[in-house]
N, CA, C and O of each residue as an XYZ file, in Angstrom:
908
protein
N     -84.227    130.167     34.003
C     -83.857    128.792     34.337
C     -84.563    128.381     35.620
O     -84.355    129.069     36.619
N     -85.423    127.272     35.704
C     -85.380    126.586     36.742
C     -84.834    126.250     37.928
O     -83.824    125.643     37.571
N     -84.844    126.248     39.318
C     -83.825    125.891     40.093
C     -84.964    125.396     41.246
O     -85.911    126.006     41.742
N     -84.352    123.746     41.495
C     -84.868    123.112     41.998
C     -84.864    123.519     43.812
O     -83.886    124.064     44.324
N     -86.039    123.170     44.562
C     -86.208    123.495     45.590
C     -85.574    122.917     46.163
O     -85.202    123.826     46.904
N     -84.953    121.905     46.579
C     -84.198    120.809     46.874
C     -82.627    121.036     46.744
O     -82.113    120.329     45.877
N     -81.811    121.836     47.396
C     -80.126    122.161     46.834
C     -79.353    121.021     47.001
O     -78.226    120.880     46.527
N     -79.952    120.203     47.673
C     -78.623    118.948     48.061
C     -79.326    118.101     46.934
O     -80.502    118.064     46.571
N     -78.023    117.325     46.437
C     -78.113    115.718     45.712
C     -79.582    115.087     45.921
O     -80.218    114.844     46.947
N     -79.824    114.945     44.794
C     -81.111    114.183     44.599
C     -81.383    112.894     45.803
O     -82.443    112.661     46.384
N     -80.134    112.206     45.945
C     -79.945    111.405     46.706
C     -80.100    111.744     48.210
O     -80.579    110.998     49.064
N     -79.631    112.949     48.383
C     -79.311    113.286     49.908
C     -80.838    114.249     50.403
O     -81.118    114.422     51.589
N     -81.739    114.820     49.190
C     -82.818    115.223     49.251
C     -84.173    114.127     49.603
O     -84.979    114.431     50.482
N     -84.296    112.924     48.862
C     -84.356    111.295     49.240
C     -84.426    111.341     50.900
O     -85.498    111.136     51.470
N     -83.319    111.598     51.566
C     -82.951    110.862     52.512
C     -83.283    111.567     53.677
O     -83.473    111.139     54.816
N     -83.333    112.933     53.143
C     -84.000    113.762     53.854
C     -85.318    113.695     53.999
O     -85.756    113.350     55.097
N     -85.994    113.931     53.194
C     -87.899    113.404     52.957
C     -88.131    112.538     54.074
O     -88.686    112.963     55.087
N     -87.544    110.725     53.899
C     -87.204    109.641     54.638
C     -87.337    110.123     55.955
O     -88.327    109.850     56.633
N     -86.363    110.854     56.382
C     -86.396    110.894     58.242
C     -87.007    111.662     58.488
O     -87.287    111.615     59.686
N     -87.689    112.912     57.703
C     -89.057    113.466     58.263
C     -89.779    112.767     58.096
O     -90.480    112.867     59.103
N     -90.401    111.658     57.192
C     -91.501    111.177     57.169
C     -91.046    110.190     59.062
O     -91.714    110.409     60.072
N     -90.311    109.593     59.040
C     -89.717    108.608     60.787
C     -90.244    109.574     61.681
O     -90.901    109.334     62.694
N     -89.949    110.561     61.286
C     -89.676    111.616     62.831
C     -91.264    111.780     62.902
O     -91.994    111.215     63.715
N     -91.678    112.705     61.845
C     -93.602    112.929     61.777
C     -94.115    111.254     62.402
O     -94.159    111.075     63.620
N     -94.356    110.497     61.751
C     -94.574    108.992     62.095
C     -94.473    108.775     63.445
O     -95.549    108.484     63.968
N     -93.362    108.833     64.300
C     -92.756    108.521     65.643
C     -93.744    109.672     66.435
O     -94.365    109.292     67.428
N     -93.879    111.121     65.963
C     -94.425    111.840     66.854
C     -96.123    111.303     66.607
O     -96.998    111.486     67.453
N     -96.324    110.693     65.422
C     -98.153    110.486     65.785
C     -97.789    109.271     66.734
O     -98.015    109.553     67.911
N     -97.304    108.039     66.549
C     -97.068    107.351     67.202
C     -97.206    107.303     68.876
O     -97.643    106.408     69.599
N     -96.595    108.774     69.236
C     -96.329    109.374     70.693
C     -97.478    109.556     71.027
O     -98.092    109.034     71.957
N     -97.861    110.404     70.182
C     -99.240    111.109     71.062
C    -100.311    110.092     70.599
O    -101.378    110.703     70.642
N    -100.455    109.233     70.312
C    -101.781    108.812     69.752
C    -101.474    107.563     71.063
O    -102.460    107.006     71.545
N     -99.957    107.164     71.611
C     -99.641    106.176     72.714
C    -100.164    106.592     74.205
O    -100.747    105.953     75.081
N     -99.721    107.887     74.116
C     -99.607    109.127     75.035
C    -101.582    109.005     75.643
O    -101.956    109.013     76.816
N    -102.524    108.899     74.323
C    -104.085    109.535     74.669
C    -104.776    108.159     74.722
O    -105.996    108.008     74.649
N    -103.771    107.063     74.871
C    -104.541    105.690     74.807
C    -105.053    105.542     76.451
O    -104.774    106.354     77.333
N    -105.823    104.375     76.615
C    -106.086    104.453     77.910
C    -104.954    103.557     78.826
O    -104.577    102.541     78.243
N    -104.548    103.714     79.746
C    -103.626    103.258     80.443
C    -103.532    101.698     80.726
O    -104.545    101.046     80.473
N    -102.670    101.183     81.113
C    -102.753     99.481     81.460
C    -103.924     99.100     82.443
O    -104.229     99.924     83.305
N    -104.464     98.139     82.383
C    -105.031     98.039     83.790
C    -104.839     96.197     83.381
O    -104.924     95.446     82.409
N    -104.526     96.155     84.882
C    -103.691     94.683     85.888
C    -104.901     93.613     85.385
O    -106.089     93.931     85.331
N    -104.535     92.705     85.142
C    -105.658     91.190     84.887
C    -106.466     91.887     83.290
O    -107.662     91.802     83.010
N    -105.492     92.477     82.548
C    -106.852     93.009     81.570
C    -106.753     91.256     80.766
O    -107.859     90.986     80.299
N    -105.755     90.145     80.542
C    -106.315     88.876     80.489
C    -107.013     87.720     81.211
O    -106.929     86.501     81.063
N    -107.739     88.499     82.052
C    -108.206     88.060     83.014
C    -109.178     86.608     82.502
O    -110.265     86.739     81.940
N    -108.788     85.758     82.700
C    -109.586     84.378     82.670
C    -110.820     84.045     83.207
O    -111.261     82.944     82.877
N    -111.533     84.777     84.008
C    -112.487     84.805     84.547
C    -113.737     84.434     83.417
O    -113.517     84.357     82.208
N    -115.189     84.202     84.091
C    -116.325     84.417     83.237
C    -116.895     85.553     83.758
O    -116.995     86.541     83.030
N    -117.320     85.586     84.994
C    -118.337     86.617     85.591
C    -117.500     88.009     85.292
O    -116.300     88.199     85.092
N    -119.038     89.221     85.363
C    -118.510     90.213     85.839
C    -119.525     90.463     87.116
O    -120.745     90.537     86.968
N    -118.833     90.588     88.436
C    -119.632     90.630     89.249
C    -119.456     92.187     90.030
O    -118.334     92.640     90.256
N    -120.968     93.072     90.477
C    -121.427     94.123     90.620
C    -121.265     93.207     92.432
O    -121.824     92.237     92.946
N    -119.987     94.384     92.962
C    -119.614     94.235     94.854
C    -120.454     95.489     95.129
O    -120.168     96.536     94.547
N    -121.227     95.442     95.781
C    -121.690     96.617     96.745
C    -122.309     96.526     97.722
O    -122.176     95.643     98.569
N    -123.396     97.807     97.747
C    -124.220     98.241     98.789
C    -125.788     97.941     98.160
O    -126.097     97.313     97.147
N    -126.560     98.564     99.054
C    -128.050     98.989     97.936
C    -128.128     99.785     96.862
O    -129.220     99.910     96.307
N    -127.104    100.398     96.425
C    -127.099    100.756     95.141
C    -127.140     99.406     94.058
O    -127.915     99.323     93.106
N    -126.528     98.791     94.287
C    -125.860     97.481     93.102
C    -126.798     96.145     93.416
O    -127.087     95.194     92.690
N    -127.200     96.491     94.946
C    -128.571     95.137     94.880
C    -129.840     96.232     94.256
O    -130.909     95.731     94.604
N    -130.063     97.366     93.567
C    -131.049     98.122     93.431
C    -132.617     98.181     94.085
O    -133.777     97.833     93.864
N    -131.554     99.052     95.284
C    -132.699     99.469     96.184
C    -133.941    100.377     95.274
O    -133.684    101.468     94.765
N    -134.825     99.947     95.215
C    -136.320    101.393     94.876
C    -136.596    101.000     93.883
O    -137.235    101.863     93.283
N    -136.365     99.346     92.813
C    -136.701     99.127     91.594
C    -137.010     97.758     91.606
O    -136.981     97.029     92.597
N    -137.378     97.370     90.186
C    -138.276     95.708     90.241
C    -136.938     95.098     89.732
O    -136.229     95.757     88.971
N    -136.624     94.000     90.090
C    -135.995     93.105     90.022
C    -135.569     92.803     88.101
O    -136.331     92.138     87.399
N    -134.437     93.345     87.619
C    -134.156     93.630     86.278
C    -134.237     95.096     85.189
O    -134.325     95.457     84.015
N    -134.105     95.668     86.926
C    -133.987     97.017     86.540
C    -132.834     98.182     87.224
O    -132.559     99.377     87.111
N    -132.370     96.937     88.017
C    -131.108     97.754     88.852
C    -130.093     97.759     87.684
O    -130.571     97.508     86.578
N    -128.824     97.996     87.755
C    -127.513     98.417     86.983
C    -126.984     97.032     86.629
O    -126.666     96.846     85.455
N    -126.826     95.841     87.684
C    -126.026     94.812     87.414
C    -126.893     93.930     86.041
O    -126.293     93.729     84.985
N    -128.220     93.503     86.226
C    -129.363     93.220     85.084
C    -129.262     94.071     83.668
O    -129.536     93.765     82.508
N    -128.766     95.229     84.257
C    -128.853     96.522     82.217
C    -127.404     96.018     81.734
O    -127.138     96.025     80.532
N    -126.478     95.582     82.688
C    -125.216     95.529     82.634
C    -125.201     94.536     81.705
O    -124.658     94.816     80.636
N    -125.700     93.348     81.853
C    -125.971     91.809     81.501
C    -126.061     91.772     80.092
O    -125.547     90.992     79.291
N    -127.157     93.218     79.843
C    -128.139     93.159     78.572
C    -126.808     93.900     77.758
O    -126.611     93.248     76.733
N    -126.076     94.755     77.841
C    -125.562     95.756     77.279
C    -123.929     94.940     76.791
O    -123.463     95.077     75.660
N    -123.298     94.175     77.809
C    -122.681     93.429     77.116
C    -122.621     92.233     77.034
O    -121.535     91.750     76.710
N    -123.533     91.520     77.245
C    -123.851     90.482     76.583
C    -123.111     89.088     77.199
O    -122.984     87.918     76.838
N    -122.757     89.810     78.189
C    -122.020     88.696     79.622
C    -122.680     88.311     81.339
O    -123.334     88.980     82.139
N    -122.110     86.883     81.368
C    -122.672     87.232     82.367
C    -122.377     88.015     83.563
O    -121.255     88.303     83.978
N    -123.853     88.425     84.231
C    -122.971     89.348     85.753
C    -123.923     89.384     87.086
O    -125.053     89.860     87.190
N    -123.548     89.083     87.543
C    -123.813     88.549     89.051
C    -123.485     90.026     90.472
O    -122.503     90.456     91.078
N    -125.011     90.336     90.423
C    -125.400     91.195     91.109
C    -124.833     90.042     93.239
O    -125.249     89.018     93.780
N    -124.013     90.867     93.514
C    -123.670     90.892     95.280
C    -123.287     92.327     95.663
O    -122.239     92.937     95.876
N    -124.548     92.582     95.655
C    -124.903     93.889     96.693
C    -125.742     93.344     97.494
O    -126.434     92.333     97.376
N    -125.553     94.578     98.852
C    -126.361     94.284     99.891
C    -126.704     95.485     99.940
O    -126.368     96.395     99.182
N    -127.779     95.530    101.354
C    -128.271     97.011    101.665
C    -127.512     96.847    102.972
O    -127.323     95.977    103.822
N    -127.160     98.145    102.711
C    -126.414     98.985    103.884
C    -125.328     98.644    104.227
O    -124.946     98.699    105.396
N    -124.590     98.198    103.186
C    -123.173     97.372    103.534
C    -122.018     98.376    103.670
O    -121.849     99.225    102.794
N    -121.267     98.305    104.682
C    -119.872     99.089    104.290
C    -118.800     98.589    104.041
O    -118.743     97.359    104.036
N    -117.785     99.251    103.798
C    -116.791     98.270    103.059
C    -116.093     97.098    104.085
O    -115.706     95.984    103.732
N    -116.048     97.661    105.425
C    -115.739     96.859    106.628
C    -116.635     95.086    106.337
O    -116.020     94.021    106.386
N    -117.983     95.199    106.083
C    -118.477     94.344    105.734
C    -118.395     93.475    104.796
O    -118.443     92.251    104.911
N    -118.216     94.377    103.442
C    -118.108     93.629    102.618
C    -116.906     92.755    101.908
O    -116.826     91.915    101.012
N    -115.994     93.445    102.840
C    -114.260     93.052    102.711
C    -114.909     91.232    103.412
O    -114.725     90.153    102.848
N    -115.563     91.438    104.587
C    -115.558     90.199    105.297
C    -116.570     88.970    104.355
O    -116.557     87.774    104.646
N    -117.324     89.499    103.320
C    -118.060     88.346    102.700
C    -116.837     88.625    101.216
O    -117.188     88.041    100.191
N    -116.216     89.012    101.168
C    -115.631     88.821     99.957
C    -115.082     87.679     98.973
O    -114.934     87.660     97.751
N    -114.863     86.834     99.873
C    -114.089     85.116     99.519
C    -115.783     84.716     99.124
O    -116.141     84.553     97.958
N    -116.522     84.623    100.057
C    -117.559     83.876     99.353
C    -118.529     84.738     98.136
O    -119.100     84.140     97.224
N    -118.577     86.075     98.301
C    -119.258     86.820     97.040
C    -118.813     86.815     95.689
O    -119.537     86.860     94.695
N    -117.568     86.756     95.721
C    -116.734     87.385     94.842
C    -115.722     86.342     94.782
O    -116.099     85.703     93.800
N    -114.956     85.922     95.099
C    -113.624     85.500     94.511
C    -113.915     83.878     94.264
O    -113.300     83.368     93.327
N    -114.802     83.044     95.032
C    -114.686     81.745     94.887
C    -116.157     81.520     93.508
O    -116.823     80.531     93.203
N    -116.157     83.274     92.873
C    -117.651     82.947     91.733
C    -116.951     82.889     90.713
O    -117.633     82.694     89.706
N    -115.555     83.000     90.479
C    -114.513     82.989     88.993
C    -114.935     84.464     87.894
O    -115.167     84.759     86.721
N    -114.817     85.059     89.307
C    -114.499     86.544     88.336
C    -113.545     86.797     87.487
O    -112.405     86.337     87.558
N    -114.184     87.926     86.209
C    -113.473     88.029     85.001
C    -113.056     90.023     85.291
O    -112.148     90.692     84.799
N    -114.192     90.443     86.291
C    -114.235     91.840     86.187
C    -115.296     92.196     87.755
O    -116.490     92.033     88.006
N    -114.204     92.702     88.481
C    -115.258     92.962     89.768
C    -115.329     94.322     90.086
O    -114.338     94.875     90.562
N    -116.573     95.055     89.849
C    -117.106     96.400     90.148
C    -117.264     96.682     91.375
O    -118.183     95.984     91.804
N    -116.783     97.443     92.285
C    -116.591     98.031     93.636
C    -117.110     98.806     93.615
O    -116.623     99.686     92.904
N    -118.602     99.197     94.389
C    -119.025    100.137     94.835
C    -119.825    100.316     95.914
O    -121.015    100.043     96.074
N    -118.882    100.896     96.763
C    -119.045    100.641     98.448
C    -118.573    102.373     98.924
O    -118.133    103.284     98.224
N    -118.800    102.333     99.980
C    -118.394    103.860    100.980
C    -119.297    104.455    101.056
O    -119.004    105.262    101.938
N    -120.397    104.692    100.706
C    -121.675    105.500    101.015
C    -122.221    105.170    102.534
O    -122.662    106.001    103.328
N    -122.098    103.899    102.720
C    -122.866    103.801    104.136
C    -121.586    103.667    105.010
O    -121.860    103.579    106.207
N    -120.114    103.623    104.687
C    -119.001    104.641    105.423
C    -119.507    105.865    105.641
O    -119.808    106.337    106.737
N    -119.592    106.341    104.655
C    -119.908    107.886    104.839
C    -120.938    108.241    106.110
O    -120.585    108.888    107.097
N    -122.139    107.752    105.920
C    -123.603    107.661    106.522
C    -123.398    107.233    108.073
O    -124.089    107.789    108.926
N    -122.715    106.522    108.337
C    -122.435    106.152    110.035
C    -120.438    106.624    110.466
O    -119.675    106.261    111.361
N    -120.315    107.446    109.426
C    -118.733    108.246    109.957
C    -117.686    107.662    110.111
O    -116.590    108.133    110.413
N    -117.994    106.563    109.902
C    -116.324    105.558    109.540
C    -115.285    106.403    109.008
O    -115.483    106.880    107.891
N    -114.412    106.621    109.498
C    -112.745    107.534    109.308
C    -112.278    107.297    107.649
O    -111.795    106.285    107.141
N    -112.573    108.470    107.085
C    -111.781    107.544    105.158
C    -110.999    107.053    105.137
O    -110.836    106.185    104.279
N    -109.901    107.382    106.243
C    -108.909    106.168    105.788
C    -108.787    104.668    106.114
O    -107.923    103.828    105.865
N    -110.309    104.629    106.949
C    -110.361    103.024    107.725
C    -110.912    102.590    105.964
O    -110.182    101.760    105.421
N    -112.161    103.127    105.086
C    -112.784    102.904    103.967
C    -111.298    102.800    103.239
O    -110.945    101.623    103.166
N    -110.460    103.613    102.753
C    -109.459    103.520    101.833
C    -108.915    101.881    102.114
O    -109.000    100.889    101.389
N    -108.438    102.028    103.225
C    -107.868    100.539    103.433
C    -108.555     99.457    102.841
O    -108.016     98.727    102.009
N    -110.023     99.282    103.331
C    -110.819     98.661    103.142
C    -111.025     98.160    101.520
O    -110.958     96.969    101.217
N    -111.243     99.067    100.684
C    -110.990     99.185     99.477
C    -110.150     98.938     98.569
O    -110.325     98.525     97.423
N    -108.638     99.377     99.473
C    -107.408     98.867     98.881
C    -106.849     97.411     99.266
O    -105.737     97.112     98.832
N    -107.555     96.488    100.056
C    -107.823     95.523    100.314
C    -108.883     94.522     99.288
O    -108.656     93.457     98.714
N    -109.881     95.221     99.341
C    -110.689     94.111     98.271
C    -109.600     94.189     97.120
O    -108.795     93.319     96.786
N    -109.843     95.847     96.443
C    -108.869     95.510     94.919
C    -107.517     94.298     94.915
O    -107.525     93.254     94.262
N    -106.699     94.648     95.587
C    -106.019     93.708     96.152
C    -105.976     92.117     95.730
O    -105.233     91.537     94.938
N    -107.166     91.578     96.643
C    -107.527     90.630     96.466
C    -108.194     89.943     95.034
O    -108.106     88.876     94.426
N    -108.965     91.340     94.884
C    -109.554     90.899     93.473
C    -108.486     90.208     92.485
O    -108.523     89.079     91.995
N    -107.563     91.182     92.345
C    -106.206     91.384     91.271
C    -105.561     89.686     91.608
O    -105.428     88.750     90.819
N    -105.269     89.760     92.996
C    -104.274     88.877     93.010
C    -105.269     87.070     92.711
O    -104.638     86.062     92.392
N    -106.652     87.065     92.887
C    -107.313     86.279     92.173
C    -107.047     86.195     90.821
O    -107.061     84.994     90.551
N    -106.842     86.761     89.956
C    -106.455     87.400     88.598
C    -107.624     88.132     87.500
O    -107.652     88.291     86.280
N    -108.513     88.462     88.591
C    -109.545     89.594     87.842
C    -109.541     90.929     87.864
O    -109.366     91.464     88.958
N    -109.719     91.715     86.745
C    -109.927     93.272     86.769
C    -110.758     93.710     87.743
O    -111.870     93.217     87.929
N    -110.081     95.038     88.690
C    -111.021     95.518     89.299
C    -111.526     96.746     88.896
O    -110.725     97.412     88.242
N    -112.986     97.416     89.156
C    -113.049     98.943     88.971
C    -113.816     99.539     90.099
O    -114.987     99.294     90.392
N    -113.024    100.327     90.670
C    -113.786    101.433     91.846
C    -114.194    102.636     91.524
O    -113.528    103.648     91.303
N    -115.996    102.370     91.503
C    -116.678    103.138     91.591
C    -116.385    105.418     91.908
O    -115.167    105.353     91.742
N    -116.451    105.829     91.981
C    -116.796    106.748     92.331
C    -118.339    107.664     92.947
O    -119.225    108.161     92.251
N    -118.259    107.646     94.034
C    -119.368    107.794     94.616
C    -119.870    108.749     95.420
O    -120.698    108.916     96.315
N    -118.935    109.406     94.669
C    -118.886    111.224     95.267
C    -120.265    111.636     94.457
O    -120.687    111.045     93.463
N    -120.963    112.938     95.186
C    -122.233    113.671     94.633
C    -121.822    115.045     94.482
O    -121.946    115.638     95.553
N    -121.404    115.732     93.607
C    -120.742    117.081     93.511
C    -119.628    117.153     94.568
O    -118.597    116.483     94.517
N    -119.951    118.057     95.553
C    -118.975    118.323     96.329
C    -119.155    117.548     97.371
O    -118.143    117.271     98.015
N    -120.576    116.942     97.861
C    -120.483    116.252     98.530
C    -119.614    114.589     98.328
O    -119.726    113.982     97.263
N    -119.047    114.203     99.124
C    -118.045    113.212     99.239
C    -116.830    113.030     98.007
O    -116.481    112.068     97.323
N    -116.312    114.679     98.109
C    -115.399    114.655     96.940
C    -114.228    114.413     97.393
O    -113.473    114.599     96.438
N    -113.367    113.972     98.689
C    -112.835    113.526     99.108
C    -112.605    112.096     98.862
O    -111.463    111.640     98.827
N    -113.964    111.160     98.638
C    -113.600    109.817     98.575
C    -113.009    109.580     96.869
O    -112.158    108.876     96.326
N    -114.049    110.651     96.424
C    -113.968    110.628     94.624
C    -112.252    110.554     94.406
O    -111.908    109.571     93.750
N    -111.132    111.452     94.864
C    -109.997    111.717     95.028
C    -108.967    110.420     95.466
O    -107.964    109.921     94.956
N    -109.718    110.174     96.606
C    -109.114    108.749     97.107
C    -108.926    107.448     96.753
O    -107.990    106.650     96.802
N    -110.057    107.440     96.385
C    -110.542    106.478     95.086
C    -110.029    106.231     93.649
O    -109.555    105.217     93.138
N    -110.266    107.463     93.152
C    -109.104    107.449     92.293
C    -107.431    107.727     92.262
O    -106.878    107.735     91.162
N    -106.963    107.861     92.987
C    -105.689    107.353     93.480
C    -105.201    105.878     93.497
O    -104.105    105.431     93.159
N    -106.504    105.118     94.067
C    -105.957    103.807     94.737
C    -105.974    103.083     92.998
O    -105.080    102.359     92.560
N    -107.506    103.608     92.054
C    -106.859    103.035     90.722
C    -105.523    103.246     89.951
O    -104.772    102.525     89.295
N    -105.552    104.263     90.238
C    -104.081    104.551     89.838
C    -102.857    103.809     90.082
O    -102.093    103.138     89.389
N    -102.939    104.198     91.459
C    -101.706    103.004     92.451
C    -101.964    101.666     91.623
O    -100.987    101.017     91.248
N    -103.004    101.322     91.387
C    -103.256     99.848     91.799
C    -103.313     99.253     90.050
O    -102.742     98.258     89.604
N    -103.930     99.941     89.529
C    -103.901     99.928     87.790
C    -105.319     98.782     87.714
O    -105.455     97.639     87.279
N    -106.262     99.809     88.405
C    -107.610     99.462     88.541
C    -108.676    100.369     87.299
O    -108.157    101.406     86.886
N    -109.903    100.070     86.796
C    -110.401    100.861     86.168
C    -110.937    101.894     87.309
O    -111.037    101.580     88.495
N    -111.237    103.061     86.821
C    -111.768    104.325     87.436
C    -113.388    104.967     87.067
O    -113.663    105.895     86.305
N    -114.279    104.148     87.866
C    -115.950    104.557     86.713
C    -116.015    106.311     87.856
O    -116.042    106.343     89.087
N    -116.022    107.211     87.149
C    -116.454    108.541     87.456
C    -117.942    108.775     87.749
O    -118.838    108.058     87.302
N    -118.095    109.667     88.409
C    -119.464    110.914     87.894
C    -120.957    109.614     87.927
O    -121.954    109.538     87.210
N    -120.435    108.670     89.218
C    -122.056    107.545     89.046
C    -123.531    108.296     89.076
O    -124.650    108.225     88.567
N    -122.695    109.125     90.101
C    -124.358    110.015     91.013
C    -124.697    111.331     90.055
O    -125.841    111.652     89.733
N    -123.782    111.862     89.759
C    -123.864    113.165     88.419
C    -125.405    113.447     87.817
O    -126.021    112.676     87.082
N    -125.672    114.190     88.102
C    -127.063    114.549     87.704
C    -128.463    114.159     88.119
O    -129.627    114.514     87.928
N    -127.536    112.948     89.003
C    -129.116    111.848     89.350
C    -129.620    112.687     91.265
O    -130.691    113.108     91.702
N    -128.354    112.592     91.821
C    -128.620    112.693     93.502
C    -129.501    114.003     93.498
O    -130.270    114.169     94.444
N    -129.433    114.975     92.458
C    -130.265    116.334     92.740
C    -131.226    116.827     92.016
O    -131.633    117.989     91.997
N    -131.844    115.275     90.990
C    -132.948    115.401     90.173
C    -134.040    114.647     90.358
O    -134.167    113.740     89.535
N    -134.875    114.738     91.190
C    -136.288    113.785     92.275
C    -136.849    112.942     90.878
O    -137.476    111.899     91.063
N    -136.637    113.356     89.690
C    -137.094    112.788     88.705
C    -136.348    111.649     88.390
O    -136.682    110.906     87.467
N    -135.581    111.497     88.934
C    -134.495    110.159     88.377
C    -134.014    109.466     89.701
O    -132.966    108.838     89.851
N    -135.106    109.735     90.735
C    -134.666    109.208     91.738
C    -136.020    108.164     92.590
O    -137.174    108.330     92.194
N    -135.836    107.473     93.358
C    -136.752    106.796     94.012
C    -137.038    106.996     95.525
O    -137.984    106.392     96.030
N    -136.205    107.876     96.315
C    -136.129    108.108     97.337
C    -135.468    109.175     97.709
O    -135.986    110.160     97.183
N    -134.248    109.550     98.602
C    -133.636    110.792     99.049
C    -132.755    110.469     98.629
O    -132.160    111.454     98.191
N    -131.706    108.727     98.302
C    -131.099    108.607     98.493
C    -130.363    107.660     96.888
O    -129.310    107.738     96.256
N    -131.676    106.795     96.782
C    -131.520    105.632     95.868
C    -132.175    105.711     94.086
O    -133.322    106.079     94.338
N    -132.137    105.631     93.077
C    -132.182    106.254     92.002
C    -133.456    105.241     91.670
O    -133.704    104.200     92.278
N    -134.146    105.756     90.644
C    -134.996    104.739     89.955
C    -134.943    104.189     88.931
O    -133.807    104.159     88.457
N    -136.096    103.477     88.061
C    -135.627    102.702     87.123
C    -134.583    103.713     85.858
O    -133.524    103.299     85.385
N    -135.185    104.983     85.548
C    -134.289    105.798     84.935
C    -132.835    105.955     85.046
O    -131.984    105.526     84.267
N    -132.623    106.818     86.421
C    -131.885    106.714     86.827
C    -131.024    105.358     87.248
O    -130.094    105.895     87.849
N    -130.772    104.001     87.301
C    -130.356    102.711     86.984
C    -130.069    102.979     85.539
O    -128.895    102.813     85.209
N    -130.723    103.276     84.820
C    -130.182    102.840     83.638
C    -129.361    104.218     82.848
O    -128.990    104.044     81.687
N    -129.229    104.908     83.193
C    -128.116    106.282     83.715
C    -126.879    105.844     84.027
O    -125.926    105.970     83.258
N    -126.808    105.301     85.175
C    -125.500    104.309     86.062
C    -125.677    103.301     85.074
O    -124.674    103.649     84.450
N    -125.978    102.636     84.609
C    -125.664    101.275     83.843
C    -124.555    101.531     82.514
O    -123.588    100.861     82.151
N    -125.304    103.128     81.833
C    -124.699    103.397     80.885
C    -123.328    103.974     80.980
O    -122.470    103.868     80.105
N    -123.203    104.560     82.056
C    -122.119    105.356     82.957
C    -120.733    103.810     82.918
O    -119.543    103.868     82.608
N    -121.449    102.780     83.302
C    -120.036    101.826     83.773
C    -120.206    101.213     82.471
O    -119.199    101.251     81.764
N    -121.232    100.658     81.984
C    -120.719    100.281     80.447
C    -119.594    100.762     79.900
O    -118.612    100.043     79.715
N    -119.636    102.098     79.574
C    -118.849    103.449     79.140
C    -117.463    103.391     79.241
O    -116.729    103.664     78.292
N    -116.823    102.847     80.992
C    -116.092    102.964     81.233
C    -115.434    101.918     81.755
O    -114.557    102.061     82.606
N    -115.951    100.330     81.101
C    -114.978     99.382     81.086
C    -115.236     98.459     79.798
O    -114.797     97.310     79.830
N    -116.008     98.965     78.541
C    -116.343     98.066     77.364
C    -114.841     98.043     76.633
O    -114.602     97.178     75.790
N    -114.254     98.630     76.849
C    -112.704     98.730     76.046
C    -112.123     98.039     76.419
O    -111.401     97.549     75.551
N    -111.938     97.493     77.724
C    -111.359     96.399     78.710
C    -111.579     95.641     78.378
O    -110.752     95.018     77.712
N    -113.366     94.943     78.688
C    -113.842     93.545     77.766
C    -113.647     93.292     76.618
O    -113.306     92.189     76.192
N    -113.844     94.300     75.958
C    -113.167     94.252     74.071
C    -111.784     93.480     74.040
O    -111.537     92.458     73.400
N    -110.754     94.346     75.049
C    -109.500     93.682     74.867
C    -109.376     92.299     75.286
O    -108.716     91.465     74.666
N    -110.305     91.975     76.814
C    -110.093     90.875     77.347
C    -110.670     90.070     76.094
O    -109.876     89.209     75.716
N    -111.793     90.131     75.393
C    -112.594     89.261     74.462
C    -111.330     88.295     73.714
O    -111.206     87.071     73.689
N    -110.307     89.579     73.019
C    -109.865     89.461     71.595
C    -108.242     88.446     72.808
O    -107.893     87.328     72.429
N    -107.812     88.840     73.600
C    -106.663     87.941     73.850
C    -107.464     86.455     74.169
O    -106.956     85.341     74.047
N    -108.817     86.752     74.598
C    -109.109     85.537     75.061
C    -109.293     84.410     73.602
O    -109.140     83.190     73.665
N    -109.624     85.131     72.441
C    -110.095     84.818     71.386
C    -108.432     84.218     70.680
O    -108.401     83.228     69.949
N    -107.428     84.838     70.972
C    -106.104     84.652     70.359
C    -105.076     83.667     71.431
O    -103.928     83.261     71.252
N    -105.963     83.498     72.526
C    -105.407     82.377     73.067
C    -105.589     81.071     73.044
O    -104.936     80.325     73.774
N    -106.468     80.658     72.232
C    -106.754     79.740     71.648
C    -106.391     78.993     70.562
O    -107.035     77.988     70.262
């Protein structure tokens, strides 16, 4: 004779199936919520620009004009973006042109990448942290996404890398990693001791693409459903 795998009531076997299938369901649910990428502040950000804040990295020191990061940026998503970098700026500085660089251009997405020439003349990290946690700040409360750079070189300035990413955290800023990664200790991808070349630019270009196209995607589609 046969004897069904199932000992309870056809009905109560039913009902059982049912809340494992809820429970399995609820746990992909978890983890698939769990490995998403986190909130980040103004992701409906109304803005048009995405504007590249820096130093001579982001005005692209050592290359022809449409070959620095903010220009590949332009090409790659297909928005506009408005290169305000300077050379040799520190964040002390650039906190002070900020109203006119940045906030009165109707940013949608403002890229921070500053502290290197902190680093270079010994400014205290936590005078730079401030500094930093000040622009984001401002950015946000304009109502645009911010993302701070990382601008650590291996071990060198892995302190700011740390700090930095903290303040996204705190702040529910994007986090671009690993800019300098492979480039600061390969003369082949570089233009100087310090500043990368056309290769290297388009290395870093692909690097922040990477790590805010999911953002614009989202900003695209609310902007698209707010209408």
């Amino acid at each position: 004779m046969r004897i069904n795998s199932c000992r309870l009531p056809i009905a109560s076997c039913q009902i059982k199936k049912a809340i494992l299938l809820i429970v399995s369901y609820a746990l992909v649910i978890a983890v698939v919520t769990g490995c998403a990428k986190r909130e980040i502040k103004n992701i409906d950000s109304k803005g048009k620009y995405i504007i590249c804040f820096g130093d001579s990295i982001t005005k692209g020191h050592g290359v022809k004009q449409g070959e620095d990061y903010p220009s590949l940026l332009a090409k790659m998503t297909g928005l506009p973006v408005i290169n305000a970098g300077i050379d040799s700026d520190t964040s002390e500085e650039a906190l002070r042109r900020l109203d006119l660089d940045v906030l009165e251009r109707d940013p949608l997405l403002v890229i921070i990448e500053l502290g290197g020439n902190d680093f270079l003349r010994k400014i205290p990290l936590d005078v730079t942290v401030k500094n930093i946690k000040e622009i984001v700040d401002k950015v946000q409360a304009k109502g645009a996404m911010a993302a701070i750079v990382d601008i650590s070189a291996g071990i060198i300035m892995g302190e700011y890398r740390d700090a930095y990413y903290k303040i996204a955290q705190e702040k529910g800023a994007i986090f671009i990693p690993g800019m300098f990664s492979g480039i600061i200790t390969n003369p082949d991808l570089k233009s100087d001791m310090m500043h990368p070349n056309a290769i290297g630019y388009k290395i870093i270009a692909h690097r922040f693409y990477r790590a805010i196209f999911t953002y614009l995607n989202q900003n695209t589609l609310i902007k698209r459903y707010r209408k």
